[in-house]
MIDO-316756 format. One record per residue: x negated, y negated, z of N, C-alpha, C, O in turn; residue number from 1. Coordinates in steps of 0.1 Angstrom, whole numbers, plus 2048, in hexadecimal, padded with zeros to 3 digits. Layout:
# residues N
 neast nnorth nup caeast canorth caup ceast cnorth cup oeast onorth oup   k
     X      Y   Z      X       Y    Z     X      Y   Z     X      Y   Z NUM
...
This chain:
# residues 136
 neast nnorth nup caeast canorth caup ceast cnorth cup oeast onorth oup   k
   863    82E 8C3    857     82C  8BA   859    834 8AD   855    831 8A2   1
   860    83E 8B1    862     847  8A3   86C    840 89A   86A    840 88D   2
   875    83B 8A0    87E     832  896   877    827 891   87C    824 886   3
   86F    822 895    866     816  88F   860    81E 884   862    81C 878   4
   858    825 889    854     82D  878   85A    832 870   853    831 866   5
   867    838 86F    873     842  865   873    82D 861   86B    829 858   6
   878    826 866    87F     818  861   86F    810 856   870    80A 84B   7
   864    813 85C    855     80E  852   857    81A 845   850    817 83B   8
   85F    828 845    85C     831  839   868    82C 830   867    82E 824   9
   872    827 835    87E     828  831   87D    81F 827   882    822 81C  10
   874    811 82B    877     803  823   865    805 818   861    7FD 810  11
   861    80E 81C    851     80E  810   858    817 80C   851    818 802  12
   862    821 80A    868     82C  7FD   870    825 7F6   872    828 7EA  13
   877    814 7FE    881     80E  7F4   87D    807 7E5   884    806 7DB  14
   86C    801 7E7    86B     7FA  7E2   862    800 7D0   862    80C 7CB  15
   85D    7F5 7CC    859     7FA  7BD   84D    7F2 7B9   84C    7E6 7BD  16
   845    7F6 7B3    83C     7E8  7AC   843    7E0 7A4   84F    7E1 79F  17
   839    7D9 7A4    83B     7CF  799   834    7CD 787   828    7CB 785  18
   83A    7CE 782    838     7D0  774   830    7C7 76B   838    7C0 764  19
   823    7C5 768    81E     7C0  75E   810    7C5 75D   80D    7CF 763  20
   808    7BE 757    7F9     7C3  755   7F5    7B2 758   7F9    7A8 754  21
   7E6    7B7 761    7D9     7A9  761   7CB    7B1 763   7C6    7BA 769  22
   7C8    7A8 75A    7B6     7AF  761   7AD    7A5 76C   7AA    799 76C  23
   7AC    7AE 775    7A2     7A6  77E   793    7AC 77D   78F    7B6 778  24
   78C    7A0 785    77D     7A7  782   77B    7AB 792   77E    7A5 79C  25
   774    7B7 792    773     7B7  7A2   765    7B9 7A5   75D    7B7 79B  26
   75D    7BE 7B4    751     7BD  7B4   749    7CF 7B2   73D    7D2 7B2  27
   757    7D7 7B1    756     7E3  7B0   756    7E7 7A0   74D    7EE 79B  28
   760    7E1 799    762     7E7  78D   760    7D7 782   765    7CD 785  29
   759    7DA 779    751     7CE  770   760    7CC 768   767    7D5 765  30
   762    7C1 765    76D     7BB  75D   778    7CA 755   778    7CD 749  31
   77E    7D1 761    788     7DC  75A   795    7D5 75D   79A    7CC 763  32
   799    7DE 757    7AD     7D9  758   7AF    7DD 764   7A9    7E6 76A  33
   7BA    7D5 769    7C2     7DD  773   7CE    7DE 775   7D3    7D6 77E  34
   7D5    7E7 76F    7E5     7E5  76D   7ED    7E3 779   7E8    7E4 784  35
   7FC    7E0 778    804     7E0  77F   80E    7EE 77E   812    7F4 788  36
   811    7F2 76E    818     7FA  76C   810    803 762   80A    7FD 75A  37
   80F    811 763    809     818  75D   814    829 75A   81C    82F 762  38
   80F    82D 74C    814     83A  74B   81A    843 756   826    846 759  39
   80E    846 75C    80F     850  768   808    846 773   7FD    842 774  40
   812    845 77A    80D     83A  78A   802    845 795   800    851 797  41
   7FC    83A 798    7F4     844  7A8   7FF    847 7AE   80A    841 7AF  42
   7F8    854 7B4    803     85A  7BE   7F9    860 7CB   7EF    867 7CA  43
   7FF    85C 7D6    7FA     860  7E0   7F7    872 7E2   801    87A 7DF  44
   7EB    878 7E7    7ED     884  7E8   7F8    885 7EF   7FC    87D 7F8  45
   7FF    894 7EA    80C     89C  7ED   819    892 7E8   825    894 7EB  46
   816    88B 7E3    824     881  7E2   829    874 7EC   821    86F 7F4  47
   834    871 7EA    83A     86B  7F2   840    870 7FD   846    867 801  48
   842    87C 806    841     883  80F   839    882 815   83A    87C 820  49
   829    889 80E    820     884  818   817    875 818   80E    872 81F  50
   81F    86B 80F    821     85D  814   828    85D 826   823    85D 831  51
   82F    85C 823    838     85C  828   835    85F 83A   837    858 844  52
   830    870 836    826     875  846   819    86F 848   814    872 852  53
   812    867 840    806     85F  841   80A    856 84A   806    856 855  54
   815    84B 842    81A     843  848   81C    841 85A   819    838 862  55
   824    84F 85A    82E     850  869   821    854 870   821    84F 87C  56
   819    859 86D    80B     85C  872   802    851 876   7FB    852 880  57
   803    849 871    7F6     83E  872   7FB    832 872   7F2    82C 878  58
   806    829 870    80B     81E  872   80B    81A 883   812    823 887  59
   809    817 888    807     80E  895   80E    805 899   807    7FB 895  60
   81E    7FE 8A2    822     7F3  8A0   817    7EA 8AB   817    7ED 8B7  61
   80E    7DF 8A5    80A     7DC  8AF   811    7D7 8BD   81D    7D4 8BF  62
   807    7D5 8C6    80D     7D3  8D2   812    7C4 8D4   81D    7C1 8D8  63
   80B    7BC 8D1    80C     7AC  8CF   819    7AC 8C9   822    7A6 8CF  64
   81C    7B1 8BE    825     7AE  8B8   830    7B4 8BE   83A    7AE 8C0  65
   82F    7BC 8C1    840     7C5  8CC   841    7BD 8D4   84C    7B7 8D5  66
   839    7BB 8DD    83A     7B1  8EA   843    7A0 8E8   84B    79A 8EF  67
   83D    79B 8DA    848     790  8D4   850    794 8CE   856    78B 8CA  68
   855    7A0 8CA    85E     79E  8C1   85C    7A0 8B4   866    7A2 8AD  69
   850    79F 8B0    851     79E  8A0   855    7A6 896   853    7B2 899  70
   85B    7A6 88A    861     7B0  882   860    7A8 872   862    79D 86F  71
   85C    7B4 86A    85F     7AE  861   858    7BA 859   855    7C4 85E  72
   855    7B4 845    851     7BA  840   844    7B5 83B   843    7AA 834  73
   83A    7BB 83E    82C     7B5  834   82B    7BB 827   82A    7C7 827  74
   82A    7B4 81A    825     7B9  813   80F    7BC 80F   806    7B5 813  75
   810    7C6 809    803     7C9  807   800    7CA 7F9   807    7CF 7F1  76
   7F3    7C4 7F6    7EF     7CD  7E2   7E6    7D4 7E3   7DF    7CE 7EB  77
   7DF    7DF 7E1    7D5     7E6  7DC   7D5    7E8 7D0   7DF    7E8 7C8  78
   7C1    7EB 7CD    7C4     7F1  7BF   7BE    7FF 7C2   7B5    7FF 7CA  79
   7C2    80A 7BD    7C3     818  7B3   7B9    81A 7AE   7B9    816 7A2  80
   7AD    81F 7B2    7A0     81C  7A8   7A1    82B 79F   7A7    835 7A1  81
   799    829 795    79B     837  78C   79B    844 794   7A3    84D 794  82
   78D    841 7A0    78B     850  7A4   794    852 7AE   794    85D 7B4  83
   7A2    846 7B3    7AA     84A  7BC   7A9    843 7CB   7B0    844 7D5  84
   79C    83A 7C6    79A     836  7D7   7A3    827 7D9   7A7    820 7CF  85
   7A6    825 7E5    7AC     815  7E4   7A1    809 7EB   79A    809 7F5  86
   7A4    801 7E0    79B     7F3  7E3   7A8    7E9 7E3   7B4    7E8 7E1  87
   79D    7E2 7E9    7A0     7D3  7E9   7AD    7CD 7F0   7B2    7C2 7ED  88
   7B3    7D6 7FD    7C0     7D4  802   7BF    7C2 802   7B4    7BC 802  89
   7CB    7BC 802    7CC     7B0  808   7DB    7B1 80A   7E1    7BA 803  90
   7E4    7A8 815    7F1     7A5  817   7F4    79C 809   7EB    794 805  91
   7FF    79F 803    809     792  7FE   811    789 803   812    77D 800  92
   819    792 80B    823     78D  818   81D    78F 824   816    798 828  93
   821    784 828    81D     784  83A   822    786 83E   82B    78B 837  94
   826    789 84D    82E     789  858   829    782 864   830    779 869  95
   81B    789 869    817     782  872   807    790 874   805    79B 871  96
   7FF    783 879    7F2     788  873   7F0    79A 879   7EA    7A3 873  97
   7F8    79C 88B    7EF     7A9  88E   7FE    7B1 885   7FF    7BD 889  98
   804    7AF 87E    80A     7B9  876   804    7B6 869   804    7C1 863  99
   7FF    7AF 862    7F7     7B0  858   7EA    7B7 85A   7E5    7BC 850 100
   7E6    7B7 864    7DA     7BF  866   7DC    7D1 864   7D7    7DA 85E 101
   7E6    7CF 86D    7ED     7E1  86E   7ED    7E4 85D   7E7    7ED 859 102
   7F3    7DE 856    7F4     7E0  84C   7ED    7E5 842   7EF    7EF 83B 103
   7E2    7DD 844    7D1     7E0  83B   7CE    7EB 843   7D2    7F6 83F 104
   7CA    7EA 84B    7C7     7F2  854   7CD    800 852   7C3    808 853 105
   7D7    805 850    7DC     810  849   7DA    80E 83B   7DE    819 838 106
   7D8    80A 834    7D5     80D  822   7C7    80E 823   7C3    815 81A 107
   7BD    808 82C    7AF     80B  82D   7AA    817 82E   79F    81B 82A 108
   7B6    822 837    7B0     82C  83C   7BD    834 837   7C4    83C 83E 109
   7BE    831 82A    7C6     841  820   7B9    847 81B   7AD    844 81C 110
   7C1    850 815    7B7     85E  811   7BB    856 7FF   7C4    84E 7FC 111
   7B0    85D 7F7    7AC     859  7EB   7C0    864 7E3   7C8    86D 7E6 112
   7BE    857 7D9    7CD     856  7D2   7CD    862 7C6   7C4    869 7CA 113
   7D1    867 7BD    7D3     86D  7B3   7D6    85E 7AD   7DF    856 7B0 114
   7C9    85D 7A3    7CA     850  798   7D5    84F 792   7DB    859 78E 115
   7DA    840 78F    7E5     83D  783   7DB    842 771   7CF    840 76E 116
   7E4    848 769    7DD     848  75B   7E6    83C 755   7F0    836 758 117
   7DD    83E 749    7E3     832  739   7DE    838 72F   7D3    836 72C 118
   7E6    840 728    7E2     844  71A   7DA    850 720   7D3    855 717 119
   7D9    858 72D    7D3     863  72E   7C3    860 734   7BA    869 735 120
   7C4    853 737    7B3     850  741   7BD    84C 74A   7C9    848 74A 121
   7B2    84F 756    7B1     846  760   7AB    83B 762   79F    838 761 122
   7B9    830 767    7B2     821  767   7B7    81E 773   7BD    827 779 123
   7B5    811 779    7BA     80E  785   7C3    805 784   7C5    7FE 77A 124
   7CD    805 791    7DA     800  78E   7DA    7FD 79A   7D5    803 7A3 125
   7E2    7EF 79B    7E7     7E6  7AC   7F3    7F1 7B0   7F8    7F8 7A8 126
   7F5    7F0 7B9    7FE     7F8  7C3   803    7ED 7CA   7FA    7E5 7CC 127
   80E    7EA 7CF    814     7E0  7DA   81F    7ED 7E3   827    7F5 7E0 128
   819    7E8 7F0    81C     7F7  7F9   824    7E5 807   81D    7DD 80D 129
   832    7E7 806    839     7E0  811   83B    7EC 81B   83E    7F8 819 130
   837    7E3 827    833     7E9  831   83F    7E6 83C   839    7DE 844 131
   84A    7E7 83F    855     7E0  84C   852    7E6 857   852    7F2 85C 132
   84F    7D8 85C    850     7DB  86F   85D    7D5 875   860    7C9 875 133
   864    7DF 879    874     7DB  880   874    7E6 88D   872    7F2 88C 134
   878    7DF 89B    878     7E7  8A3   886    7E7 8A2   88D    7E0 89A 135
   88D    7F3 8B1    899     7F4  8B1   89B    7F4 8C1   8A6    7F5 8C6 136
């Protein structure tokens, strides 16, 4: 089990966002920007270390899915709200629904982010957090 988690930290430290700007309107925040790429990115409290021990901490492979076999990567988006909290998880990538669930499921229950800035405010910014489930 422990190797299942070191292999879910290994492939969310590989990856990167993705780079542009869109504005969406949400039911939280009235018609603001919401970047992709920003000055200074959100950063999880303590870093990517204590990403990392969040992670190994709270990911779950479900059981449905061990029992078949399943493996793979889900991707995830959130957004970065100014004060740091995360909204609006949804999958991008699938894999298979009870590992999509795990997925949210952990980005629902992080601790509030250290905001991305732009020009020295805080605005909110999409985050895409890939999540791999690979047993061994």
């Amino acid at each position: 089990m422990k190797k299942i988690a070191f292999l879910l930290l290994v492939a969310l430290l590989s990856t990167t966002t993705i780079t542009a700007q869109k504005t969406v309107i949400s039911k939280n925040q009235s018609k603001e920007k919401v970047f992709d790429v920003v000055e200074n990115m959100p950063e999880f409290p303590g870093g990517q270390d204590s990403l990392m021990s969040f992670l190994m901490h709270t990911v779950k492979y479900p059981k449905e899915a061990m029992e078949k076999g399943i493996q793979g990567r889900v991707v995830a988006k959130f957004i970065v709200e100014k004060d740091g909290q995360v909204s609006t998880p949804k999958v991008v990538r699938s894999v298979y629904p009870a590992l999509d669930e795990e997925a949210l499921r952990v980005i629902r229950c992080m601790p509030k982010w250290k905001p991305g800035k732009q020009n020295g405010r805080e605005v909110r910014v999409f985050f895409t957090l890939p999540v791999t489930f690979r047993m061994k």
